[in-house]
N, C-alpha and C positions, 0 to 999 in steps of 0.2 A: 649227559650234557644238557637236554632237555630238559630235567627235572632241576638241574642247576640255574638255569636260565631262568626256570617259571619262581624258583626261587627269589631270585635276586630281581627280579619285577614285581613279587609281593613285597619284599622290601622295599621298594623303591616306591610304590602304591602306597606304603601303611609312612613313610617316611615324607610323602606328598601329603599325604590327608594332616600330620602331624605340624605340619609348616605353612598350612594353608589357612590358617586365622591368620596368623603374622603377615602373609603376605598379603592377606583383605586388609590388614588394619595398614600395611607402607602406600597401598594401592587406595583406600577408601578411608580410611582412616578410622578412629574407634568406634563413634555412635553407629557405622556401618555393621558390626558387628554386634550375634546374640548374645546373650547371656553367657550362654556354654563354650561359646568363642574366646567372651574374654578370659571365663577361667580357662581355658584348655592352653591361654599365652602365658600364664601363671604357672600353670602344671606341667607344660613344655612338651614331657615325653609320654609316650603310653608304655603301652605294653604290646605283644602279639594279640592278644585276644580283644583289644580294646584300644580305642585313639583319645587323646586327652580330649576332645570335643564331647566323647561319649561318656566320659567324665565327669564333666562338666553336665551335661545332662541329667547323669543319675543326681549328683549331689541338689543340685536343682528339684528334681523329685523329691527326694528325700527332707528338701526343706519346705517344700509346701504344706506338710503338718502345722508349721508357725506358722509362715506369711508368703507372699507369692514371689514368686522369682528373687534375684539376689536378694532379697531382703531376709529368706528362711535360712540365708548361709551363716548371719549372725549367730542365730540361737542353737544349730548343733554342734555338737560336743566336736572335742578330737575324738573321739573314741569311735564317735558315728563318723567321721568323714574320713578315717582310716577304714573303715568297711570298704571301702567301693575298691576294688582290685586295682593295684599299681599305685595306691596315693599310702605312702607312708609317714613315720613322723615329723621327717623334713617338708615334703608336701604340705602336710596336713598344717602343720603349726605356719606354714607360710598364709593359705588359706585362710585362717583363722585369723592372722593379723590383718590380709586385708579386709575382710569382715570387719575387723575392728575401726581401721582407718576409713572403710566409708562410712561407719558408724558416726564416728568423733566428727567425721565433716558435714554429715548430715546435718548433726547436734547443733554443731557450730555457725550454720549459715540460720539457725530457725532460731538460736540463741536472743538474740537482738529484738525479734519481736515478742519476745515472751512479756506477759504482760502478767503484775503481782495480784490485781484485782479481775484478771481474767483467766477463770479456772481453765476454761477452754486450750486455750495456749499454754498452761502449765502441764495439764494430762496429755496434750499432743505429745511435746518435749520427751518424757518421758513412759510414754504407752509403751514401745519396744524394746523397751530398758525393762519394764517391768510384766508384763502381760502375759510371759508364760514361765514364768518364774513358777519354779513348783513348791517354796518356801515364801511366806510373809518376811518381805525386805523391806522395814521401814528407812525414807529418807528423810533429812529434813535440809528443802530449800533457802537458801538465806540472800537477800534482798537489799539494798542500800537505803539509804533516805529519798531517793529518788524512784526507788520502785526498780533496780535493774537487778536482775540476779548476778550475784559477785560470785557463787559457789553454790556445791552442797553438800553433804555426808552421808554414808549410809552410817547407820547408827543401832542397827538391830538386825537381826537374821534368826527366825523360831523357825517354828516347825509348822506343820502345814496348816494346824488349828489354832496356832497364834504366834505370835510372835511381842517377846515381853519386853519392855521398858518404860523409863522413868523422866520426869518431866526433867529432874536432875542432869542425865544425859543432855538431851534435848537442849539447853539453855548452856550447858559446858561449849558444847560446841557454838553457837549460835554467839557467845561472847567470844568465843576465840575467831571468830569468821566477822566478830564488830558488824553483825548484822541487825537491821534497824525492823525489819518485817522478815517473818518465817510461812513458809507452807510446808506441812507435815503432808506425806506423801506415803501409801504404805498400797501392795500388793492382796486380792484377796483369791488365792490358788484356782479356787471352784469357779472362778468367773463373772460371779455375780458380787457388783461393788457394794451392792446396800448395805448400811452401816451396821455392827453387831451394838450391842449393848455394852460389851465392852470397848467401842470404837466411839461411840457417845461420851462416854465415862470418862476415859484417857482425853479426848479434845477438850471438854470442861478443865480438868486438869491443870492442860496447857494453859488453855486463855488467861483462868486466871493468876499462874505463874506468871504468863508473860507482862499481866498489867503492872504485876509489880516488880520488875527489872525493869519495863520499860521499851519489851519486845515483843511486837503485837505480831499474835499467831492470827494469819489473815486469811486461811483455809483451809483444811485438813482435804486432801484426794483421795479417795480407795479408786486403783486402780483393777477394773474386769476384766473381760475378755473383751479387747478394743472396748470396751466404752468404762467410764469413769462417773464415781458422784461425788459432788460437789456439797463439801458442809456450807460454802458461803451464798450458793443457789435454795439451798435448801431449810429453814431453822427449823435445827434439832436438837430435842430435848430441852429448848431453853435458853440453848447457846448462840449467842446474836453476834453475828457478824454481819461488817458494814457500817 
């Protein structure tokens, strides 16, 4: 009888700790609550050996290899966030979307001020989109007559030592998106943005592609590790922008 009882008080204990974000968040509301809080109301149940708070912890851990607190949830895998004991594919893929949804809202509130002649505000935009990418992902941004970003594309995905395309692409797209100004945007794995010889070579290219459509490429960005160069800060190789 006793051993039943002590029983059914650890469940009762592990079924309290399981319920008790939710009930911080009816009683405090969200911003009262940590990080591992708010995943643990997402991931709802644990396990015996583990409470969705602790959960919520690990995965947190596990994303500070990218970026610090929720922001590291974006960039691992399913494959890493079904690791942590009790989070399966149901879990995991829920996780992963909302990763995604505060991604897209993040995106979307810094949208507005992105500025087409301020490299600054384009590589912010896009830094955690690209920054630990383990393949060269070129995009290309496309801009209005007014300077506001209408879109973009990815338009290339190589391998770790390059990533190949053609100005052809480039301008396919760019006409079909009726954009008036582009910023070429492309990923460099190893961290360090400064431009290759073939990243000189390819901008030339564009620009004067684009003089003759009529679609001024207004800066090309290699994104590093957090930091980013700027061809339009910079004149390389000859290439004048501005």
């Amino acid at each position: 009888m006793k051993i039943k009882n002590n029983c059914k008080k650890l469940q009762e204990i592990s079924a309290f700790k399981d319920t008790l974000p939710y009930e911080r968040f009816r009683s405090l509301g969200p911003s009262a609550l940590t990080d591992a809080e708010l995943l643990a109301i997402i991931i709802r149940t644990g396990t015996s050996d583990i409470s969705p708070v602790q959960m919520g912890e690990r995965l947190i851990m596990m994303g500070e290899k990218y970026a610090k607190g929720l922001a590291g949830l974006h960039h691992l895998t399913l494959d890493e966030i079904m690791t942590v004991p009790g989070i399966g594919e149901v879990k995991g893929v829920k996780l992963k979307c909302i990763a995604e949804l505060s991604n897209r809202i993040a995106r979307s509130r810094t949208a507005d001020r992105i500025c087409f002649d301020k490299p600054s505000t384009i590589a912010d935009y896009y830094m955690e989109e690209l920054c630990h990418k383990e393949e060269e992902h070129v995009i290309t941004a496309f801009f209005n007559h007014q300077g506001i970003l209408i879109g973009d594309e990815e338009i290339s995905v190589g391998t770790v030592k390059d990533a190949s395309l053609s100005p052809r692409e480039i301008f396919i797209n760019a006409l079909k998106n009726r954009a008036v100004y582009i910023t070429l945007l492309h990923n460099h794995p190893g961290g360090n943005p400064a431009p290759s010889n073939a990243d000189v070579e390819l901008t030339e290219q564009i620009k004067k592609a684009g003089k003759l459509l009529g679609i001024e490429l207004c800066d090309h960005i290699i994104i590093g590790d957090h930091c980013y160069y700027s061809f339009l800060e910079h004149k390389v190789g000859g290439t004048y922008f501005g």
